[in-house]
N, C-alpha and C positions, 0 to 999 in steps of 0.2 A: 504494500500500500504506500511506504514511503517513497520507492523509487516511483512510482507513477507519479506522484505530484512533483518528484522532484524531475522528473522528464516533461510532466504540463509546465511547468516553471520555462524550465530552460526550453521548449517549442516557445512559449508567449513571450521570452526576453528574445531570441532569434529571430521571430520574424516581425514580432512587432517594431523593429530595429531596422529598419530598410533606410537604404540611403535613398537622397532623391536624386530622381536625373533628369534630363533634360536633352532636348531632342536639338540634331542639325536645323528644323525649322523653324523660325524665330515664333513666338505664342504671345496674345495680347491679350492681358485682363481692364477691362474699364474698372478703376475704383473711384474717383467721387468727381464734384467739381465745386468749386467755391461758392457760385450762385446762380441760377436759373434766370435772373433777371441782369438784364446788363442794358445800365443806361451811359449817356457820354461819361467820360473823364473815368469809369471803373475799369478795371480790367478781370479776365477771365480767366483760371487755371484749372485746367483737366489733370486728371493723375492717372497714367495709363501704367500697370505693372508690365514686364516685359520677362521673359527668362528665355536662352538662346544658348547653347550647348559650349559655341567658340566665342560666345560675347562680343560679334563682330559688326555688330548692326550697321546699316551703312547710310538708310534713310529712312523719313516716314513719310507718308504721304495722309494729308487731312484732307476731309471733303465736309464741304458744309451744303445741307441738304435742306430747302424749305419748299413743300409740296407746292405751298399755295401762293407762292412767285420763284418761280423757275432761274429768275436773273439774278435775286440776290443770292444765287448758289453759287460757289467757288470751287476749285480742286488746286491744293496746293504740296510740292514737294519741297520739304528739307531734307538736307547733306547733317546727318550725325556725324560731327567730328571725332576721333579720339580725346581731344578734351573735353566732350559731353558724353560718351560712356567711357565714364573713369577706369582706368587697370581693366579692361575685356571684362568686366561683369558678365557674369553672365543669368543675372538676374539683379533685378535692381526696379525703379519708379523713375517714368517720364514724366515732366512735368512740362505742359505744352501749357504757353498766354501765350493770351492776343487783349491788346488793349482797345478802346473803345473812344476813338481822338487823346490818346494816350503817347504820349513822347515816348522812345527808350521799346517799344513794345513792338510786334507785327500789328496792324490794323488788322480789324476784325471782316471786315467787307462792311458799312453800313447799309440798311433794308432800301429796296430798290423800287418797292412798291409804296405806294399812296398809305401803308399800315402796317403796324410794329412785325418785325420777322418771327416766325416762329419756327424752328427750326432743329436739327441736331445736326450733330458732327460722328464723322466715322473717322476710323484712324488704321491704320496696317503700318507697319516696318519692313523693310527690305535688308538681308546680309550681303555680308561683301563677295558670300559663295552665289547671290542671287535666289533664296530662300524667299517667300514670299509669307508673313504670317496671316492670319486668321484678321479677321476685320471685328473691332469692335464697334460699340454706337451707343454714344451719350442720351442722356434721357432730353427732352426737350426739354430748347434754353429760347428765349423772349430777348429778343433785340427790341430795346425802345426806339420808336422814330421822334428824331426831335430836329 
């Protein structure tokens, strides 16, 4: 009887013990964003987790999506430098602004129609072996028109 528990023991510390790992193509988690309402002079931060096997990320690409005006949608690529994933992570948090008539910031696109934007953002990364991840997508966010 004792060697059984002590064989259930040592199976529950063995495999409950797994290492994690992480795959050649890069993977996107959405975790939060600062605020759903964005008027002038605020700015906007999304926090996208990332994890990628060689930590090699190379770009992302954002798309801002509003069903109900088609113009003020955008599609935009950034160049990840190596001074913005630090040491090859290869898991770590994006944090992607855009400021809103905001100095210092990327511009947001202001709403293009006659009425506040309502809108979300998607987001994917590309590695430097050409890995393409999974697409995530913000909950809707309200561009003020002013």
């Amino acid at each position: 009887m004792r060697n059984t528990i002590l064989i259930a023991l040592v199976c529950f510390v063995f495999f409950g013990c797994k290492k994690e790992t992480y795959s050649s193509t890069p993977s996107l988690t959405y975790k939060s964003v600062n605020t759903s309402v964005l008027v002038p002079g605020n700015v906007i931060k999304f926090k996208i987790a990332f994890t990628d096997l060689e930590g090699d990320l190379d770009s992302i690409f954002i798309q801002k999506i509003n069903p109900s005006c088609p113009q003020s949608g955008t599609s935009e690529k950034f160049f990840l430098g190596n001074d913005i994933i630090k040491l090859k992570s290869t898991n770590d948090d994006l944090l992607v602004s855009y400021g809103y008539r905001v100095d210092g910031y990327p511009l947001i696109g202001e709403p293009k129609c006659d009425f506040n934007d309502t809108c979300y953002f998607r987001f994917s990364v590309v590695d430097k072996a050409r890995h393409y991840s999974d697409t995530v997508q913000s909950g809707k966010i309200v561009i003020i028109k002013q």
